[in-house]
C-alpha positions as CSV (number, residue, x, y, z in Angstrom):
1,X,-4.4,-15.4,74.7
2,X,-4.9,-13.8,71.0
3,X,-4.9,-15.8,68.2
4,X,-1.4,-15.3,66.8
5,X,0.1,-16.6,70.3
6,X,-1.7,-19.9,69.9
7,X,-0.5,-19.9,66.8
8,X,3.4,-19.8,67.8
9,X,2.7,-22.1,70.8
10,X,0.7,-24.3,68.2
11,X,3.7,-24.4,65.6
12,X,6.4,-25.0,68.3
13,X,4.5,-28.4,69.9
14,X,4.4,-29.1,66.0
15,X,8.0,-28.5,66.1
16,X,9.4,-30.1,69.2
17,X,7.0,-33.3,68.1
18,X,8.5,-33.8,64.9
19,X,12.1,-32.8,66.5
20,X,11.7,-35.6,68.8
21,X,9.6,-38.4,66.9
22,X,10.8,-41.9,67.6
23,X,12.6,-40.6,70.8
24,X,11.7,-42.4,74.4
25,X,11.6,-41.6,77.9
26,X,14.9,-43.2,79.4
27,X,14.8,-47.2,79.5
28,X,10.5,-46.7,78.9
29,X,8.1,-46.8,76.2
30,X,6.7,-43.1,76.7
31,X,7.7,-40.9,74.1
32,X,9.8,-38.3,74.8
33,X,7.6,-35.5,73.6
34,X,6.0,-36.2,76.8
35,X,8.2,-34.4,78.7
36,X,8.9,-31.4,76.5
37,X,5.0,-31.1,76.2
38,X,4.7,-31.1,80.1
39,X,7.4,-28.5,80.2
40,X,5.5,-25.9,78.4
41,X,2.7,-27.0,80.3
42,X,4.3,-26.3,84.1
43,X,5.4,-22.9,82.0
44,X,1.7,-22.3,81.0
45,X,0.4,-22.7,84.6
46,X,3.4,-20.2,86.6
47,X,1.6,-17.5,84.3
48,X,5.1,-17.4,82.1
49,X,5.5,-15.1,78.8
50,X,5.1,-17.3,75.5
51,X,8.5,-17.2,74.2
52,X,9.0,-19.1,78.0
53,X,6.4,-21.4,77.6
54,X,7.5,-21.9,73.6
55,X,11.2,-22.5,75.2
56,X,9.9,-25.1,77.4
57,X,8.6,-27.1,74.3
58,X,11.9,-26.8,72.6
59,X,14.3,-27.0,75.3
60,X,15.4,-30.6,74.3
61,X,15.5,-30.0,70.7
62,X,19.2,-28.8,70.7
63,X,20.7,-31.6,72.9
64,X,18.8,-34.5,71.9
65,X,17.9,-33.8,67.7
66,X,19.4,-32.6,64.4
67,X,17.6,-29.4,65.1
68,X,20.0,-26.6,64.7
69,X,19.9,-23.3,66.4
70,X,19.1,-21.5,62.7
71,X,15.7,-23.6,62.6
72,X,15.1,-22.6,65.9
73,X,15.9,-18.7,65.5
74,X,14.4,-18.7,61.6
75,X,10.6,-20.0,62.9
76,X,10.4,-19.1,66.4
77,X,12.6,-15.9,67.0
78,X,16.1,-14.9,68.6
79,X,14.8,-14.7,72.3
80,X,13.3,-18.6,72.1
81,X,16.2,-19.4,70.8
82,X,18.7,-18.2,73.5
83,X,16.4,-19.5,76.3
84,X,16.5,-23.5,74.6
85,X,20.5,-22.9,74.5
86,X,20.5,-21.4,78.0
87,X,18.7,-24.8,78.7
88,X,21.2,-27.3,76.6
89,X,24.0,-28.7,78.0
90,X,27.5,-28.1,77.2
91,X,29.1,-30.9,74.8
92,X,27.9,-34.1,75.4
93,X,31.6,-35.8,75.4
94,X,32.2,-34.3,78.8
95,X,31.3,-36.7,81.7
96,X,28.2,-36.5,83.9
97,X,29.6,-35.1,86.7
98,X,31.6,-32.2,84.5
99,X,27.9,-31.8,82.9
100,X,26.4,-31.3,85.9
101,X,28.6,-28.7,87.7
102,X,28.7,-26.6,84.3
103,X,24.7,-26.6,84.9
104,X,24.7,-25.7,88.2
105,X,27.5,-23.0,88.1
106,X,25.7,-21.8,84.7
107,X,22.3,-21.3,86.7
108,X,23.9,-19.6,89.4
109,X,25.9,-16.9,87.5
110,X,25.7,-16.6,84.1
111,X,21.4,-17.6,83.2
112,X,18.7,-15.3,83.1
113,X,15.7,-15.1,85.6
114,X,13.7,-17.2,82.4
115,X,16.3,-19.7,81.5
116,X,16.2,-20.8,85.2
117,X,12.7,-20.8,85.4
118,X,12.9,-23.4,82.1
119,X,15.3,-25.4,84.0
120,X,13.3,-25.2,87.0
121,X,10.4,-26.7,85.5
122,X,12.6,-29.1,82.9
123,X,13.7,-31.1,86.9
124,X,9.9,-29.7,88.4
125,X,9.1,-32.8,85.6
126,X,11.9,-34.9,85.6
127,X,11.6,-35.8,89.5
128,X,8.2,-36.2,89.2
129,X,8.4,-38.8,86.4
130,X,11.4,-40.2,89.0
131,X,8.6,-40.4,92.5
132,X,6.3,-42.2,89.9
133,X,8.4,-44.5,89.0
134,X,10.0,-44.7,92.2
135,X,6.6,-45.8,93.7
136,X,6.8,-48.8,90.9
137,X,10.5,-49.4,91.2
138,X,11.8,-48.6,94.2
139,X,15.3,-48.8,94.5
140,X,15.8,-50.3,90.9
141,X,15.0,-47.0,89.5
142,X,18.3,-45.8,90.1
143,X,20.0,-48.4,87.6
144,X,18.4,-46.5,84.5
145,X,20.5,-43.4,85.0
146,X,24.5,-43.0,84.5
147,X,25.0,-42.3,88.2
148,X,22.8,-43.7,91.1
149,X,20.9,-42.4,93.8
150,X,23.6,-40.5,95.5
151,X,24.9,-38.3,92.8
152,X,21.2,-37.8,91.5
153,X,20.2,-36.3,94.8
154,X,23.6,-33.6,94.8
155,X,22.5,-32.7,92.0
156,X,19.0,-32.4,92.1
157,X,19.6,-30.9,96.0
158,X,22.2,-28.7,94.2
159,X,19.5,-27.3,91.8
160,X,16.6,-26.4,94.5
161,X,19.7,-24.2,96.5
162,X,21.0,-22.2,93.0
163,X,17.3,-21.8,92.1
164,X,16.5,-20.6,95.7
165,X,18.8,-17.9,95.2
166,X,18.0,-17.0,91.5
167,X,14.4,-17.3,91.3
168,X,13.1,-17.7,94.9
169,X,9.5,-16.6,94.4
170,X,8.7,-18.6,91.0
171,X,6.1,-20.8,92.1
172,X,7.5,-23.9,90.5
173,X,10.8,-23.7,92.8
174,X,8.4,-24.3,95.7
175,X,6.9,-27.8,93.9
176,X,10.4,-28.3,92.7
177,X,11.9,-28.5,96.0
178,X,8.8,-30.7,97.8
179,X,9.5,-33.2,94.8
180,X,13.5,-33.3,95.0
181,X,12.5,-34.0,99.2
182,X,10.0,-36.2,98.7
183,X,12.2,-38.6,96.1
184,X,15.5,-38.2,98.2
185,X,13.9,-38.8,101.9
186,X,12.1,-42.0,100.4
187,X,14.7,-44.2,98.9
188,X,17.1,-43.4,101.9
């Protein structure tokens, strides 16, 4: 990796931090650039281009900061930018479930091969963080999110099929979809 690589990955860890300073892990006391941080990291190990792995640090920024999409494109570059949008969901007003299908009918027809290999490893960390807590919790986990066990395992089940079919040999799918089996088949 040259010099002026580290450098962007550098500023946009520097960038996401900031972003997301104050910000926690739902119902915990991890901070939230946890997960961003482990985003670019699953990114960095698949062997993914920079402006994927500099996405993957900045995915949130757009949904969950003031960060506007002009920040993003002035320091980090029109392709970084479209993958973080590609990665945002639509307006937060609409209901989970109406969130949810946009997501999954987005990643099936409309995405790019990157933008579902950010999403891929955005929920490759997301159930992980759940199985750990799950192991803790049990059941309870469920009662942090806005729907329960049922509609998190659609929708997470509904994710490993649309990713299957856009991005079948990224080797995060594969983790990915022993995760979302592993979570779903233990708190039956």
């Amino acid at each position: 990796m040259n010099i002026e690589t580290l450098d962007r990955l550098n500023r946009a860890i520097q960038f996401a931090t900031n972003a997301h300073e104050g910000q926690y892990r739902k119902n915990t006391t991890i901070p939230y650039i946890t997960h961003p941080f482990m985003v670019g990291t699953l990114l960095t190990e698949a062997g993914c281009a920079s402006e994927l792995i500099m996405a993957g640090y900045l995915h949130d920024t757009l949904e969950d900061t003031a960060v506007t999409e002009n920040e993003i494109l002035e320091n980090f570059g029109e392709e970084v930018l479209e993958l973080v949008k590609g990665s945002s969901e639509p307006n937060r007003a609409l209901s989970w479930e109406e969130r949810k299908k946009h997501t999954i009918k987005f990643l099936l027809s409309t995405a790019t091969e990157e933008m579902c290999m950010v999403a891929c490893a955005d929920k490759l960390h997301n159930v992980r963080s759940i199985v750990l807590d799950y192991a803790i919790h049990h059941d309870a986990i469920w009662s942090r999110f806005n729907r329960g066990k049922e509609q998190q395992a659609w929708y997470y089940t509904s994710l490993v099929d649309v990713l299957t079919k856009r991005i079948p040999d990224f080797p995060l799918l594969a983790m990915l979809e022993v995760e979302v089996n592993k979570l779903f088949k233990k708190s039956t």
